[in-house]
Backbone bond lengths (Angstrom), bond angles and torsions (degrees), N, CA, C in turn:
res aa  C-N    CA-C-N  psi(-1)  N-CA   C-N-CA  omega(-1)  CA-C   N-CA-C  phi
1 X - - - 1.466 - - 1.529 109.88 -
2 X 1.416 116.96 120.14 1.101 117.18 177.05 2.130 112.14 -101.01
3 X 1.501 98.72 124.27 1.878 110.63 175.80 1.510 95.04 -62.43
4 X 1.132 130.44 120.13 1.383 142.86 132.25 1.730 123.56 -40.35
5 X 1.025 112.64 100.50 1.495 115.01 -140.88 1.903 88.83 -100.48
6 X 1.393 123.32 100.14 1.313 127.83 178.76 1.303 121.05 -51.82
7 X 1.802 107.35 -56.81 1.522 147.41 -161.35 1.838 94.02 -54.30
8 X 1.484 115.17 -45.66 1.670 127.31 -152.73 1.333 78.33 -97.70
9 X 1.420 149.95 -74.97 1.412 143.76 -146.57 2.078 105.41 -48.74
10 X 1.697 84.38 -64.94 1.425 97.85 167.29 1.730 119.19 -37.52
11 X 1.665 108.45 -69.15 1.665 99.62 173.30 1.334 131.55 -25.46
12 X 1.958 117.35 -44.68 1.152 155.39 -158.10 1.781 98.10 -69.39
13 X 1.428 101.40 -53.96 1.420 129.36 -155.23 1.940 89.23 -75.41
14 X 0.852 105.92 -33.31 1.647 105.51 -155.51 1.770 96.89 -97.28
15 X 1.717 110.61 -16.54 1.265 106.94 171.64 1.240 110.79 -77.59
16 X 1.305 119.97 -33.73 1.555 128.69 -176.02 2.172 104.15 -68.70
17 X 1.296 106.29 -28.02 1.220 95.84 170.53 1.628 113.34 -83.60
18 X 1.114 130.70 -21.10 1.477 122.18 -179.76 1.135 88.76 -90.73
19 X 1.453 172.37 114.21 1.127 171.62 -14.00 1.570 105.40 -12.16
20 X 1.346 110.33 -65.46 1.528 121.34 179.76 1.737 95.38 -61.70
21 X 1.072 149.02 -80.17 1.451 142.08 173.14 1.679 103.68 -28.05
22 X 0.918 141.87 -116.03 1.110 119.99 160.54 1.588 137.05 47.33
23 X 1.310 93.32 -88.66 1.625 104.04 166.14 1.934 120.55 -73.55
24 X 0.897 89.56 -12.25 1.728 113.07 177.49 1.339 100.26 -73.17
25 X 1.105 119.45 -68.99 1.887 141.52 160.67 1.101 99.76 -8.57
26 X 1.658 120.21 -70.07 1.286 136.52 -148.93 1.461 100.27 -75.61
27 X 1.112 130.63 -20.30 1.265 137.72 -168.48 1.471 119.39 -118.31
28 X 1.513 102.05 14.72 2.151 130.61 167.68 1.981 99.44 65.48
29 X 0.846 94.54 33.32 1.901 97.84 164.75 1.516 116.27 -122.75
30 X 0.763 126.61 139.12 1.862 130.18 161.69 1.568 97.73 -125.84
31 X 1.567 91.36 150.97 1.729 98.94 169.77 1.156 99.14 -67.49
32 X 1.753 97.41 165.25 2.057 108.27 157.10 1.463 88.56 -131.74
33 X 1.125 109.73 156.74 1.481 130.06 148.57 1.266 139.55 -135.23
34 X 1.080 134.26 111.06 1.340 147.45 167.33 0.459 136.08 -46.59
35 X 2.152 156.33 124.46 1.449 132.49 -151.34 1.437 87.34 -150.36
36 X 1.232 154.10 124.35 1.269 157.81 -152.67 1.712 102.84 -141.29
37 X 1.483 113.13 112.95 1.331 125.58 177.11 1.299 106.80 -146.42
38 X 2.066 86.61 126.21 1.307 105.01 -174.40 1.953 111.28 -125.23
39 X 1.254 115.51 138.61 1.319 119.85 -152.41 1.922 114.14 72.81
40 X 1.170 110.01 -168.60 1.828 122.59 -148.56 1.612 96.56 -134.00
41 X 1.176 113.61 -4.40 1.786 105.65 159.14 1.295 113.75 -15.98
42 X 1.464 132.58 119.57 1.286 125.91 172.54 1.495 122.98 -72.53
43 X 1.223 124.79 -43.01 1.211 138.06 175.25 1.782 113.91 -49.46
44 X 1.729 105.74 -42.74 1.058 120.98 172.92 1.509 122.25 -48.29
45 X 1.360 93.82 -56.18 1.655 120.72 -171.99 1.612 106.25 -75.46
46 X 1.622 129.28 -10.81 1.127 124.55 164.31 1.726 103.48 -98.85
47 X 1.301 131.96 -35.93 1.716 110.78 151.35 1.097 131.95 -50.15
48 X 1.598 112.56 -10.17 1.915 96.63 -178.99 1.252 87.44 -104.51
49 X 1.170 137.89 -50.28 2.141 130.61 -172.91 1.627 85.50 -41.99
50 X 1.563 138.37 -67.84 1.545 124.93 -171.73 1.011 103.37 -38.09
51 X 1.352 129.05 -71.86 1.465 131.05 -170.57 1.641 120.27 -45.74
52 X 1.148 104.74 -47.52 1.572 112.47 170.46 1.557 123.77 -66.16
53 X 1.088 91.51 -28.22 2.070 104.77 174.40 1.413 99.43 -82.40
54 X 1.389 135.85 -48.47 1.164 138.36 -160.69 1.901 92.30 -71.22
55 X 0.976 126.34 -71.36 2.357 131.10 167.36 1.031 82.06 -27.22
56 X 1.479 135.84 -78.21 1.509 111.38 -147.63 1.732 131.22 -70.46
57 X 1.511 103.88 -27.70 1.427 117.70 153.43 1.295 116.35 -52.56
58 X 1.271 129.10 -38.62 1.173 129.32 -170.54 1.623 122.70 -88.62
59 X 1.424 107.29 -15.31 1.486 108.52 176.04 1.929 94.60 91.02
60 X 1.559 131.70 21.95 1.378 139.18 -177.09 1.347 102.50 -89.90
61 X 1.458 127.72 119.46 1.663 116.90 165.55 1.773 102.10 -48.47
62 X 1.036 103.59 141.30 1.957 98.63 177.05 1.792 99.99 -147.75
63 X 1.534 91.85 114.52 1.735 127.75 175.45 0.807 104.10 -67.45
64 X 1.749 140.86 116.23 1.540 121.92 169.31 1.552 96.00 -129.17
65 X 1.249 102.94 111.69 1.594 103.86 159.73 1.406 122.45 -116.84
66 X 1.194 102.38 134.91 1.754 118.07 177.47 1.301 101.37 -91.90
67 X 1.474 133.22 140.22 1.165 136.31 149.99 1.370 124.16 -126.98
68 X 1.303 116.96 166.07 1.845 103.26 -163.67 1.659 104.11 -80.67
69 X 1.201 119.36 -176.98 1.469 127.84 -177.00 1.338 94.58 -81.07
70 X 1.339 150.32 -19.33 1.026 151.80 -159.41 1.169 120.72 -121.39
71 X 1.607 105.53 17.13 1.858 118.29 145.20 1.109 125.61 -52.77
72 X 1.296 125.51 143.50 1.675 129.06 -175.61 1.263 98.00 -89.94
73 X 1.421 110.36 -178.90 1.100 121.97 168.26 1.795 144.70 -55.41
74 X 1.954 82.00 -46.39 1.296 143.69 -166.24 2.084 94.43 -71.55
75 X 1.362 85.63 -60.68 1.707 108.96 163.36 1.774 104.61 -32.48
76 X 1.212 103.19 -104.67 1.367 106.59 174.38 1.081 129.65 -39.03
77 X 1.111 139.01 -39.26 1.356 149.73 174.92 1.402 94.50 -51.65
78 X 1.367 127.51 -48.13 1.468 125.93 -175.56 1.659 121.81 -71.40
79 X 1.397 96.18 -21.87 1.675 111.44 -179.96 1.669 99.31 -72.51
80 X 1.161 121.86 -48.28 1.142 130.86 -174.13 1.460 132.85 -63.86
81 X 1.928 99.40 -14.09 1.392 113.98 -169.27 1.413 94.83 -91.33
82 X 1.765 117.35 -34.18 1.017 130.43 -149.30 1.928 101.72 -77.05
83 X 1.758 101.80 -47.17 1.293 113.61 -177.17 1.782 97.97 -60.53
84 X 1.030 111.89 -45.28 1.490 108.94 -164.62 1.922 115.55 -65.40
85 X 1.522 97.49 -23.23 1.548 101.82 151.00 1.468 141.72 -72.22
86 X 1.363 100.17 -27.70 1.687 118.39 -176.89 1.586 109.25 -72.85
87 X 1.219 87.02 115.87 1.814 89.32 -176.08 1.408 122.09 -83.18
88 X 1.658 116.46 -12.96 1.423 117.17 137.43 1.382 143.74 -38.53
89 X 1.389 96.83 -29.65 1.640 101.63 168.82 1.856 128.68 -110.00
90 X 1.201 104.16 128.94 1.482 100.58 -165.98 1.409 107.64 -96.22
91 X 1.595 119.44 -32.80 1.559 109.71 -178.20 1.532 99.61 -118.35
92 X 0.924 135.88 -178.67 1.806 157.95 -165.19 1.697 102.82 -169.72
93 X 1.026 93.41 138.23 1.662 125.27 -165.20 1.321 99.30 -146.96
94 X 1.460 143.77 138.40 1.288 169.40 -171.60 1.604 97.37 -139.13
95 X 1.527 133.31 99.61 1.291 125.52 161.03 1.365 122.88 -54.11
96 X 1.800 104.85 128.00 1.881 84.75 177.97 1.346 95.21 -128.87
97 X 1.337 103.63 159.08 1.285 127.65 11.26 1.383 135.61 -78.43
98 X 1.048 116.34 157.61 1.576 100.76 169.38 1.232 109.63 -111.33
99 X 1.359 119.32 179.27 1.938 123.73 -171.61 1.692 95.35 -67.20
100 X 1.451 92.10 154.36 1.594 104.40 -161.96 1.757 114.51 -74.14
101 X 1.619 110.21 -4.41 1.106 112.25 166.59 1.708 128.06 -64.36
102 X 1.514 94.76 -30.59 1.953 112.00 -172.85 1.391 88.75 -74.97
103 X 1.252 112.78 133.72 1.134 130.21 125.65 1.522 140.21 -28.41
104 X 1.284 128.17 49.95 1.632 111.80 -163.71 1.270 138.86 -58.85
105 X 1.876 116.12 -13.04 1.034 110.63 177.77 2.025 102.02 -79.76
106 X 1.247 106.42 -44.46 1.921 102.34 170.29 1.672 114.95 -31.00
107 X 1.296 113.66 -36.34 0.959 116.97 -144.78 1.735 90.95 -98.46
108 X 0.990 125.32 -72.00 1.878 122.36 144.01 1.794 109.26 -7.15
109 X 1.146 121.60 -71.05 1.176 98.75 -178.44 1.823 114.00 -74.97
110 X 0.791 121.69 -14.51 1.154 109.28 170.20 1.896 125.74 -73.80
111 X 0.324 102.16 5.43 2.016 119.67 -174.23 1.679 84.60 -98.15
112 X 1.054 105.88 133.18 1.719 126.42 -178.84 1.700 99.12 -79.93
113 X 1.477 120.02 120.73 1.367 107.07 174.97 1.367 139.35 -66.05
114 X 1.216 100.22 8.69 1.260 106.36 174.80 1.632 127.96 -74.02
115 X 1.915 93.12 -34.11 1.231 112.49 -174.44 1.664 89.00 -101.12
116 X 1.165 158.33 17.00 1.035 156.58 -178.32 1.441 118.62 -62.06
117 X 1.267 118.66 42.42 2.221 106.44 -155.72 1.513 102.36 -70.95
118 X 1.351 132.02 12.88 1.225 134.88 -162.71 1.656 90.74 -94.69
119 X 1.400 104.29 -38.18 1.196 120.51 -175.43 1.956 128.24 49.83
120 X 1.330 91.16 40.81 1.165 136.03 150.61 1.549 157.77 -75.27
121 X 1.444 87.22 -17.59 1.462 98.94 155.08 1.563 139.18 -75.89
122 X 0.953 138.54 143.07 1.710 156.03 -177.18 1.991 84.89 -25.99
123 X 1.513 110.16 -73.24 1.348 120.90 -171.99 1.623 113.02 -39.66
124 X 1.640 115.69 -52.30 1.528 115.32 175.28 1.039 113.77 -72.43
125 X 1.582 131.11 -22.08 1.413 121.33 163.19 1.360 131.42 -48.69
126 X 1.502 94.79 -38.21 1.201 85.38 -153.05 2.231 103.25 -101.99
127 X 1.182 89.84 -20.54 1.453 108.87 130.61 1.441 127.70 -12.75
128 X 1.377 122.23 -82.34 1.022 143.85 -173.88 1.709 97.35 -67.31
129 X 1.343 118.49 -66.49 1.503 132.59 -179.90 1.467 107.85 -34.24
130 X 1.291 122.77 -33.32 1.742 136.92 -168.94 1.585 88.25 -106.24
131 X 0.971 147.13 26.53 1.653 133.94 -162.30 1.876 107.68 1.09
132 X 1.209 89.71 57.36 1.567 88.26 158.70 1.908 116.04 -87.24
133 X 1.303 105.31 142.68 1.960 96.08 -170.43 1.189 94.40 -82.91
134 X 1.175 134.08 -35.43 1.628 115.44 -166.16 1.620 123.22 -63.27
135 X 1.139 109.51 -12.05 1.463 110.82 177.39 1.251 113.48 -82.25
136 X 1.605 135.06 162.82 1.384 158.69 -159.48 1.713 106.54 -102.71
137 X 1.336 111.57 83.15 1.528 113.63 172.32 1.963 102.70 -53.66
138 X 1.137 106.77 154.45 1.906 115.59 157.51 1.824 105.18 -62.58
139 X 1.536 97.35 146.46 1.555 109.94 -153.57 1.518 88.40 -70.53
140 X 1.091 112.34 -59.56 2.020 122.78 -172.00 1.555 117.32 -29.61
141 X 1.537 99.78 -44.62 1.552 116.18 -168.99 1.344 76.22 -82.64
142 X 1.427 150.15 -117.42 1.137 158.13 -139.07 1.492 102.34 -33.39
143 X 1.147 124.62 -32.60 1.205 106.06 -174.97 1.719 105.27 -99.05
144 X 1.130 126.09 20.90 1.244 135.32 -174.29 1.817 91.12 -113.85
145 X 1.087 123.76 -41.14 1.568 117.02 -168.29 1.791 93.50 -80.28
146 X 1.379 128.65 -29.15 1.233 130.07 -176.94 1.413 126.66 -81.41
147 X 1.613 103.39 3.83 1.663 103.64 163.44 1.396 107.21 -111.94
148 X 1.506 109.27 7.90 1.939 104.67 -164.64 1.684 64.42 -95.68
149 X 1.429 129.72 -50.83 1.809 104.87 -154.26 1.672 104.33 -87.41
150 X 1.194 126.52 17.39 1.519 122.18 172.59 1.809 107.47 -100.34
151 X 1.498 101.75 -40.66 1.308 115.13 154.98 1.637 140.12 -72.44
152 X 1.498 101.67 15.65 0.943 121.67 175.83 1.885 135.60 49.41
153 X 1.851 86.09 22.25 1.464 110.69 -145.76 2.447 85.72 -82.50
154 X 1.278 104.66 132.01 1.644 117.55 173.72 1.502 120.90 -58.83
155 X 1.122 118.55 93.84 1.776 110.84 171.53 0.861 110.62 -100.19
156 X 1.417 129.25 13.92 1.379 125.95 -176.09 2.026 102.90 -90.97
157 X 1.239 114.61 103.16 1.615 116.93 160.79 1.411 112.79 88.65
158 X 1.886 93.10 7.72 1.681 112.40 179.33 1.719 109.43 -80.86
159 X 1.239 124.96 143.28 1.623 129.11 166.65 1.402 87.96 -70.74
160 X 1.740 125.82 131.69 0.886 137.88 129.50 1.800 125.41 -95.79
161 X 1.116 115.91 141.82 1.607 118.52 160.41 1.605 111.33 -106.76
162 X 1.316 109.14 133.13 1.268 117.38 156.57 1.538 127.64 -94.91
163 X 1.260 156.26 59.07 1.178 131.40 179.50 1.269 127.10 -62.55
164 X 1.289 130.10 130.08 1.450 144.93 -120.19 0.965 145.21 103.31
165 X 1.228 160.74 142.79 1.471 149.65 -157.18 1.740 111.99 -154.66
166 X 1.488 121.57 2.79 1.009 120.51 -154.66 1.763 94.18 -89.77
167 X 1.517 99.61 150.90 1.407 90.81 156.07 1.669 148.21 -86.08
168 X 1.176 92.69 18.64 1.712 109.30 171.39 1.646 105.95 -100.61
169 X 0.862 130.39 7.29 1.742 136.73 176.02 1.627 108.25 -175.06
170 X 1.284 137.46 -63.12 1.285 116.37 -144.61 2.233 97.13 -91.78
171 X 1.010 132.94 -35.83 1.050 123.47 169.09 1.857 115.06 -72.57
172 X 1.018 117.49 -51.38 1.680 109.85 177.48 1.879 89.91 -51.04
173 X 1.168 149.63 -91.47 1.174 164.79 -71.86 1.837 82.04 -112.83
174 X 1.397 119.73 -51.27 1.426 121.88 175.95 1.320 116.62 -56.11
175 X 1.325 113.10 -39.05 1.819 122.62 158.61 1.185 135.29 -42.74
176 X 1.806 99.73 -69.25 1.660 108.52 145.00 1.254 130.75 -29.17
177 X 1.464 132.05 -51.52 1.035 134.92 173.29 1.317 142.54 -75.76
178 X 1.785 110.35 -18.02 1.236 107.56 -174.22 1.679 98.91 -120.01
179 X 1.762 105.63 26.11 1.743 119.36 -178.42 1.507 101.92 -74.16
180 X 1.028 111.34 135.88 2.234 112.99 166.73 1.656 108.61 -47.30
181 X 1.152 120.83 138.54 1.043 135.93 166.76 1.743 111.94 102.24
182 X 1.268 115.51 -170.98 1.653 132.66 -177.82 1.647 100.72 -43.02
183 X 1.570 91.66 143.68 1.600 116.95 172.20 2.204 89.40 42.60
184 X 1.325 129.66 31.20 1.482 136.71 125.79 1.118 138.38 -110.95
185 X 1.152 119.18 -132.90 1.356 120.20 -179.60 1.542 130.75 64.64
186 X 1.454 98.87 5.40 1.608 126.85 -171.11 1.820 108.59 -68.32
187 X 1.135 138.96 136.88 1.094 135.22 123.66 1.710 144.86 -48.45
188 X 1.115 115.78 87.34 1.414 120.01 -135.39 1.702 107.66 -109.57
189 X 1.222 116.31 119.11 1.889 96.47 -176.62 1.799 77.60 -125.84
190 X 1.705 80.28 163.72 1.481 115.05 175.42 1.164 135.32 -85.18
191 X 1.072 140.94 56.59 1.665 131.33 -164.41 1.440 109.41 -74.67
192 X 1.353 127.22 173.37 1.132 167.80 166.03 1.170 155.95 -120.57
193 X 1.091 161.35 119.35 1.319 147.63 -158.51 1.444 101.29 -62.18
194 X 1.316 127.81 -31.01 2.023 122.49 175.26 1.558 91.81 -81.75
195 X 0.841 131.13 44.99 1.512 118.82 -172.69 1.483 99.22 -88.40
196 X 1.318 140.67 129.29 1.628 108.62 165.87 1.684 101.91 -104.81
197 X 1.874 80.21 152.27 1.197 97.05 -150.79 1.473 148.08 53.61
198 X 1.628 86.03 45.73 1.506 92.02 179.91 1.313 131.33 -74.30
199 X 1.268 126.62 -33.10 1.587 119.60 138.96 1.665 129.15 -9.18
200 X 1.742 102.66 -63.71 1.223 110.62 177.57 1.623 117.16 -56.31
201 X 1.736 104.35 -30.60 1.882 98.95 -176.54 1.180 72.60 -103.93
202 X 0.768 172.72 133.92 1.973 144.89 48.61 1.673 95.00 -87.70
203 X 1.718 122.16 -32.95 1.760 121.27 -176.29 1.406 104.63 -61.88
204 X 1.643 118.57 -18.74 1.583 108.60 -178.90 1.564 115.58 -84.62
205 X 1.322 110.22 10.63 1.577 115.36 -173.74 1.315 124.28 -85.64
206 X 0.947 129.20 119.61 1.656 127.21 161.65 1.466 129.20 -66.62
207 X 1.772 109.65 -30.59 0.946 106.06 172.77 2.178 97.34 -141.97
208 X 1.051 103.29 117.54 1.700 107.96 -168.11 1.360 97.92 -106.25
209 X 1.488 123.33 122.01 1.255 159.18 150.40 1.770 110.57 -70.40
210 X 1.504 117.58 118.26 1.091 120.52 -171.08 1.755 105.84 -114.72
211 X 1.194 132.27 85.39 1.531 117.41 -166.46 1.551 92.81 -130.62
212 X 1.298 112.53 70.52 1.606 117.00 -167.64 1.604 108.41 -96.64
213 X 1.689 101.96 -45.27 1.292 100.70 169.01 1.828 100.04 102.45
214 X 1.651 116.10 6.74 1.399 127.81 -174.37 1.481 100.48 -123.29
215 X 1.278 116.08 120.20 1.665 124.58 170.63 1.145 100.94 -50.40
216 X 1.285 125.53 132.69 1.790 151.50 156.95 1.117 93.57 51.06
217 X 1.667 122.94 55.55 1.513 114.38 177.85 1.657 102.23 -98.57
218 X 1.062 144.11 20.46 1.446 158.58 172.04 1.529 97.63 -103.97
219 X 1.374 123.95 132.71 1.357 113.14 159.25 1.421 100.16 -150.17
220 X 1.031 114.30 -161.28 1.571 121.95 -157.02 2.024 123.60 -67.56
221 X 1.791 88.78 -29.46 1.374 116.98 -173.62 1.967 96.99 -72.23
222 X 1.446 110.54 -18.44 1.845 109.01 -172.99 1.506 110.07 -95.19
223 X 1.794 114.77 -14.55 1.329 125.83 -166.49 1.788 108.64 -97.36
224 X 1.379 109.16 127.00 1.781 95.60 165.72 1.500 100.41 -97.92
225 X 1.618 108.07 169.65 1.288 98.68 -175.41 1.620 103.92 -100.51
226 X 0.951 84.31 137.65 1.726 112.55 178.56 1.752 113.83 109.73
227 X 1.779 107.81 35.02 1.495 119.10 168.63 1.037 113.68 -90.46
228 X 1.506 115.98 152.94 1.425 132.42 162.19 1.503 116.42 -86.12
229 X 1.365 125.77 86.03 1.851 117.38 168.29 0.749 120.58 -80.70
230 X 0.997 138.26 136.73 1.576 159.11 112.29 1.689 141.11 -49.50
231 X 1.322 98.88 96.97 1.452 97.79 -160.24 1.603 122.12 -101.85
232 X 1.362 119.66 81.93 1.686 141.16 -163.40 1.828 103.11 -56.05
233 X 1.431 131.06 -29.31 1.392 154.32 -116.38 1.408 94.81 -109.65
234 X 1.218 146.00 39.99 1.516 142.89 156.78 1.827 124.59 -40.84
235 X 1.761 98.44 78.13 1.709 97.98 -172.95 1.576 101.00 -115.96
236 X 1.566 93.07 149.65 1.557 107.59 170.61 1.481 127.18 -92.27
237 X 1.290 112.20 100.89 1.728 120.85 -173.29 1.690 108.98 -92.35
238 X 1.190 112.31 152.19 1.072 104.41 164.18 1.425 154.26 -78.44
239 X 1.187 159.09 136.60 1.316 138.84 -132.82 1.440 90.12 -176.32
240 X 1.401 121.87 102.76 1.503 125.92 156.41 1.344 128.50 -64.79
241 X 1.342 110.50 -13.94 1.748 120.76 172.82 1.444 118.52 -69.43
242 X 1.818 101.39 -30.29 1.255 104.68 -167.68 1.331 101.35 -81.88
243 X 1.856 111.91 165.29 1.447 127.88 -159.19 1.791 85.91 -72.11
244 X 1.637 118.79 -44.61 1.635 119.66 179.09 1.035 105.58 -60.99
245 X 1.507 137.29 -75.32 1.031 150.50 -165.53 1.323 125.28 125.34
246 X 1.295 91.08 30.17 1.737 107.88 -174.19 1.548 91.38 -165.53
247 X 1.762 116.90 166.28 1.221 125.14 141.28 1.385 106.64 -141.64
248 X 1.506 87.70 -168.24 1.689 99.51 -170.70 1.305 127.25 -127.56
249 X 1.818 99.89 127.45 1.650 98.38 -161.92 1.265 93.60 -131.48
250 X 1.416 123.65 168.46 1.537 152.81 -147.53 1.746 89.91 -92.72
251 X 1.506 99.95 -171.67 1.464 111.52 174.93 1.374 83.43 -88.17
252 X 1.209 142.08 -59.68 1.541 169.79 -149.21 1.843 94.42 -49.18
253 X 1.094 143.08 100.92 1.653 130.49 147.89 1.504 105.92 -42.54
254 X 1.382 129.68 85.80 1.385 133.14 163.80 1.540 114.10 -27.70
255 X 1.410 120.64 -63.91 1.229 138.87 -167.81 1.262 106.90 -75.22
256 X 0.895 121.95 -5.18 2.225 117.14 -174.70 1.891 82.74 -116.10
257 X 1.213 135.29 -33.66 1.430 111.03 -158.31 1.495 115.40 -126.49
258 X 1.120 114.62 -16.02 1.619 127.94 163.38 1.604 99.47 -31.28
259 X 1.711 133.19 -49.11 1.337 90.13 -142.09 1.588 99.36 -117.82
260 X 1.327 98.27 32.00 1.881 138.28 175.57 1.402 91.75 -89.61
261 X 1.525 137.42 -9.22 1.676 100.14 -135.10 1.984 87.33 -141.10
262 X 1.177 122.48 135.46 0.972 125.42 165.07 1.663 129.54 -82.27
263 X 1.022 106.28 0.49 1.843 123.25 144.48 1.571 98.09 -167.10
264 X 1.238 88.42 167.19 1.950 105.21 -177.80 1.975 97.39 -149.91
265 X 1.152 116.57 136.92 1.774 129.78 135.87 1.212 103.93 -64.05
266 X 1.189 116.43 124.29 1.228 131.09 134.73 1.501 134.14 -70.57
267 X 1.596 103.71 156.27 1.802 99.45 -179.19 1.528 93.74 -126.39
268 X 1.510 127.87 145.93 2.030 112.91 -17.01 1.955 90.24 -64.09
269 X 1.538 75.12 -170.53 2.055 95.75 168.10 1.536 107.13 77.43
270 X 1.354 132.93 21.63 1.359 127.31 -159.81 1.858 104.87 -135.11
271 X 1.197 98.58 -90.18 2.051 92.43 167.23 1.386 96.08 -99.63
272 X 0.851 148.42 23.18 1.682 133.85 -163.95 1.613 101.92 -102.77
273 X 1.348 107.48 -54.64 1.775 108.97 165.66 1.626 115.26 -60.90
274 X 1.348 106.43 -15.72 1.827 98.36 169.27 1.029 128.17 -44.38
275 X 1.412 92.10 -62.49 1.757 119.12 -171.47 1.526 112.77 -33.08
276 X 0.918 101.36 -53.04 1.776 96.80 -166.93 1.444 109.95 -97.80
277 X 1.343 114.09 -15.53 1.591 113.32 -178.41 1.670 85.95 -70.68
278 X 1.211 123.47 -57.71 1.527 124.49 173.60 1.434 107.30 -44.59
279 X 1.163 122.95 -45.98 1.904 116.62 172.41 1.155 129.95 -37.61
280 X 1.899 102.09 -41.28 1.364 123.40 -173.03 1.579 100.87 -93.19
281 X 1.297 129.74 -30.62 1.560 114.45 162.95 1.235 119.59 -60.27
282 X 1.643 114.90 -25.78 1.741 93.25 -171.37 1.336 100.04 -87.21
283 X 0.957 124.36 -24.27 1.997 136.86 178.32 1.542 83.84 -50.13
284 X 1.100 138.66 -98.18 1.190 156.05 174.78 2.135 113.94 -2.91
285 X 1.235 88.80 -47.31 1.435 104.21 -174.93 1.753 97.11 -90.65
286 X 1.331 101.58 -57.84 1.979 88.46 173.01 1.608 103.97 -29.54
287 X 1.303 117.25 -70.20 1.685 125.87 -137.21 1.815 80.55 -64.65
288 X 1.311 129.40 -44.40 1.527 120.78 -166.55 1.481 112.59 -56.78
289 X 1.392 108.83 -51.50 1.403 135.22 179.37 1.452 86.12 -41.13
290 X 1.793 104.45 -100.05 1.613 105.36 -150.48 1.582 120.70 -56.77
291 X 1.201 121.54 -2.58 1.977 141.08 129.08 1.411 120.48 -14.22
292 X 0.987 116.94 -63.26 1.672 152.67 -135.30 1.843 93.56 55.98
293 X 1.039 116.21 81.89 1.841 108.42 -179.19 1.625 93.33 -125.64
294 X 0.735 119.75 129.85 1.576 140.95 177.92 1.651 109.64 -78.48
295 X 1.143 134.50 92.01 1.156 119.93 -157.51 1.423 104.88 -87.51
296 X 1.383 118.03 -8.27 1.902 119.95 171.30 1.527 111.47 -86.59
297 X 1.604 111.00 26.80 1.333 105.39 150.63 1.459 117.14 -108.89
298 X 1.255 125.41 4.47 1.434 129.13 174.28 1.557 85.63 -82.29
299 X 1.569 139.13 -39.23 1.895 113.97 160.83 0.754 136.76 -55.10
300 X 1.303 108.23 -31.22 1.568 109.33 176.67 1.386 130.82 -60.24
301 X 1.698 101.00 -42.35 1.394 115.37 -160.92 1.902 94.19 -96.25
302 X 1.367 114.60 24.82 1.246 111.04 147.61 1.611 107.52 86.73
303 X 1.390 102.92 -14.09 1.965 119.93 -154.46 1.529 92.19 -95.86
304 X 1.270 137.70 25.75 1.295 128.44 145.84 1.527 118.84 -108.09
């Protein structure tokens, strides 16, 4: 059984963006990014400090606005018109959730797709749906297809399962996978937790995607042996031993299916460091894009 090592893919991923920054430099542009948080969610407020630590390591202009829980709609909507003018900033991010008053899909279409790195808008969807490259896949999925091709793992003519359906991982990620060309070519079905017999389709998988959103809801009876999992599912259980009093486990039962599995992600250290190393690639690719900068000439010219 080979650990799918998140922490090293990610490092990898973030070297390939200071190379790409870099050559950006050379050519009088730097990314910006924008990170927009509204309400005091804690969990929230420790994804944007990552995000903000991760720009500043990187040499990324990085926007951080806090706003109170008791922003309007009207409010934001205006932050958003404003970012989408500023030519300092190349991507926009809206943390979600947001307070249950916002609207989030209004607020999604409002973000200019260009700057979209959430890649969440109607436009990158549908984008993605046409395999057009210029559009902004979701960071999770992208960074989920970018450890199967660092790991050298086959999607080409492979059964994949996804369980999940959401469009922040389990629909982009089924796209990704069953698109023409490298790290695609997959046969890809959708499961669900109403799935019946979902056990029975997750055993037809070669490579099983777990983005259910249920602690250790994967167990040994969903895995054949000799699968590749992937475990998207970062939940907080409780645990009185621990120094918190909780830890954190996958959708995936680690311990019942690991030794079923011819690689596994682990939780933490597995897709969780994707996410944002993928944040900082699409930041990276916005600022080239709305450039006209070709970023496959930093291959050419040998300087990556």
């Amino acid at each position: 059984m080979q650990l799918i090592d998140g922490k090293a893919v990610s490092s990898s991923v973030l070297e390939d963006c200071r190379a790409q920054i870099e050559f950006l430099s050379n050519r009088g542009c730097s990314p910006g990014l924008a990170v927009v948080l509204v309400g005091d969610d804690p969990a929230s407020r420790a994804y944007v400090r990552s995000k903000e630590r991760t720009c500043h390591e990187l040499g990324i202009h990085s926007v951080k606005m806090e706003l109170s829980a008791e922003t309007t709609q009207d409010e934001l909507l205006g932050i958003i018109a404003s970012l989408n003018q500023d030519e300092d900033v190349d991507g926009i991010l809206v943390q979600s959730p947001p307070p249950a008053h916002i609207d989030e899909r209004a607020i999604i279409l409002a973000i200019d797709p260009s700057k979209d790195v959430d890649g969440f808008h109607p436009v990158n969807v549908a984008k993605l749906a046409l395999e057009e490259p210029g559009g902004f896949v979701p960071c999770t999925p992208l960074g989920c297809q970018r450890l199967l091709g660092h790991y050298g793992i086959e999607t080409r003519g492979r059964r994949v399962v996804v369980v999940g359906r959401s469009m922040i991982v389990g629909k982009p990620l089924a796209m990704l996978l069953m698109a023409r060309g490298d790290l695609g070519d997959a046969t890809v079905t959708v499961a669900h937790s109403r799935t019946d017999d979902l056990p029975g389709v997750c055993l037809d998988a070669d490579i099983l995607v777990a983005a259910v959103g249920i602690p250790e809801f994967i167990g040994k009876d969903h895995v054949k042996e000799g699968a590749v999992v992937i475990d998207v599912g970062i939940n907080r259980v409780e645990d009185k031993g621990a120094k918190k009093g909780y830890r954190l486990v996958g959708d995936v039962n680690f311990d019942e299916v690991a030794s079923r599995c011819r690689a596994i992600t682990p939780v933490p250290g597995g897709v969780g460091p994707m996410t944002i190393a993928m944040l900082m690639s699409n930041t990276v690719k916005a600022c080239a894009q709305r450039r006209g900068i070709d970023l496959a000439d930093l291959t050419e010219t040998g300087l990556s």
